[in-house]
N, C-alpha and C positions, 0 to 999 in steps of 0.2 A: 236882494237877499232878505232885505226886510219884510217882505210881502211872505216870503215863503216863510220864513220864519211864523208869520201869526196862522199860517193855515195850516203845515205838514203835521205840526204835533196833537191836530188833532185826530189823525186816522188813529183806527183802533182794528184788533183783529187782522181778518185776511186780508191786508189790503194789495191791490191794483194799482199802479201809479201808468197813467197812459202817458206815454214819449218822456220816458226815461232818463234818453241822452245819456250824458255824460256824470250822473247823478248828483245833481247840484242840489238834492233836496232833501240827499242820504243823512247829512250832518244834523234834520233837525226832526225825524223822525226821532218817537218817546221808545225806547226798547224794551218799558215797561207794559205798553199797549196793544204793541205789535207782535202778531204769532208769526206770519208768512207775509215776502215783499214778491209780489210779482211788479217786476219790472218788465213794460211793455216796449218796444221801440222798432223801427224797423232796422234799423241800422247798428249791427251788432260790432263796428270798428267805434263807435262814438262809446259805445257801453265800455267797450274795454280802456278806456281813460278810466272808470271808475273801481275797476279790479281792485287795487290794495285797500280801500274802502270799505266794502260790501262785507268783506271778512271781518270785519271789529264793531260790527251793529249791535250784537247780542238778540239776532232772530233772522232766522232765513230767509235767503234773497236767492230769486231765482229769477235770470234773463228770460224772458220771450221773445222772438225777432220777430215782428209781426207788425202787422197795418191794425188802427185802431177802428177800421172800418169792418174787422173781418178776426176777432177775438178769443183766440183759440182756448177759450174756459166754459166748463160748463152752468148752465143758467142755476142760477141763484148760489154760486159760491165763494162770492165776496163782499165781505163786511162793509167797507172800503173801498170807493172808485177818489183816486187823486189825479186831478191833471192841472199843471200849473204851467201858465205862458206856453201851451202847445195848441189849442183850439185854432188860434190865428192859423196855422199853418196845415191843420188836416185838410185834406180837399172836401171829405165827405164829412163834413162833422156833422153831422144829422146823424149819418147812419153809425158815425162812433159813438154818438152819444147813447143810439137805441139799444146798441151794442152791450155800451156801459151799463145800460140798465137793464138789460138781461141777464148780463152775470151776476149782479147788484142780488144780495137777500131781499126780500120783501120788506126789512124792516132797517138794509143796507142805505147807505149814503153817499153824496160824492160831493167832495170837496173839491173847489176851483178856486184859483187863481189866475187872471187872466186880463192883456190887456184888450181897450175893443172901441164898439165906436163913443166917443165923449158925447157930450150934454148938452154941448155949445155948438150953436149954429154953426157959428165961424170954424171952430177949430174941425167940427164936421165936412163944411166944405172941401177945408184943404186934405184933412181922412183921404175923400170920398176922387180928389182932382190928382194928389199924390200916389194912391195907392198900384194902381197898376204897374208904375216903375218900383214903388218898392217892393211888392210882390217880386217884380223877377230879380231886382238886386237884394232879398231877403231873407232867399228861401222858403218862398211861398208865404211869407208873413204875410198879412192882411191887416191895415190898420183899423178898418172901418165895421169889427162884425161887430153886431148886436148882442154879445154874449147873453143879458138874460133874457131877451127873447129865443135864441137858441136852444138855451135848456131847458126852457117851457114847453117849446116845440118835440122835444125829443121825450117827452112826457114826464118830467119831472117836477116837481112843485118846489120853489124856494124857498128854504124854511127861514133862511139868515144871509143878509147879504151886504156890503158894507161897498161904498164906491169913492174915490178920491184920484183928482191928478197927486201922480209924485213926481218928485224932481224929475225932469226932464226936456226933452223936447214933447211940446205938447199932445201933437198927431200921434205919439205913439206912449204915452205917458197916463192918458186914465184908466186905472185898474178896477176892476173890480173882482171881487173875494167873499167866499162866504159856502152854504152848505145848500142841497135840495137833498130830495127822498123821491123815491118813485112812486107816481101816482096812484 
């Protein structure tokens, strides 16, 4: 919750929040910045834990049930692309992140938060020797992705980005956080 906390308040305008869930990140959106929340997810039973919530944001919050690979908005009308701790688990994230940056304004941003592969040989190894079982005991989590290689890849440029283990288990415990723009 700490992590979300230094990144959610800075979406501003229309913003996108990719895999929604159960809205863990409703509480720390500014409702001074925010015009419209699309909430992305495929899973519209997980959204509905966040129902009594959504109503006392002071700015509008709309569900989308959808794959982040396949992003039912039109290109360039989001201020705002947020995805926090969901990368690991998209199958396609290439093609959501292209995704992302097509809805994205030209002059739009996306804020991440995410964990992925660490820095340390070692603790890479065990990533890289763990990950297939906890993939399938995880829900598609993925300990081992390269997040800012990712989002380079998906044509984005890192303007800010900040990286650190937090408490944890380590294989699954380096974050890193921070902002791109589209190229």
């Amino acid at each position: 919750m700490k992590q979300r906390e230094k990144i959610v308040p800075l979406a501003e305008g229309r913003v996108l929040e990719i895999g929604i869930g159960s809205g863990l990140n409703l509480p720390f959106y500014n409702p001074s910045k925010v015009k419209h929340l699309w909430g992305l997810d495929p899973s519209q039973e997980i959204w509905a834990l966040a129902r009594d919530t959504h109503g006392k944001l002071g700015f509008d919050v709309e569900f989308i049930e959808a794959f982040a690979e396949d992003i039912p908005l039109d290109d360039g009308t989001v201020d705002t692309v947020l995805i926090t701790y969901t990368m690991c688990t998209i199958p396609g994230v290439i093609s959501a992140l292209n995704e992302a940056r097509r809805v994205l304004k030209p002059n739009g941003r996306l804020l991440f938060c995410e964990h992925g592969l660490a820095p340390d040989e070692g603790v890479q190894r065990w990533q890289n020797r763990l990950n297939p079982t906890w993939k399938r005991i995880g829900g598609g989590c993925n300990l081992n992705r390269p997040i800012p290689h990712l989002i380079q890849q998906a044509g984005f440029k890192i303007r800010d980005m900040e990286s650190m283990y937090i408490p944890g288990w380590k294989p699954a415990s380096f974050n890193y956080w921070g902002m791109a723009t589209p190229r």
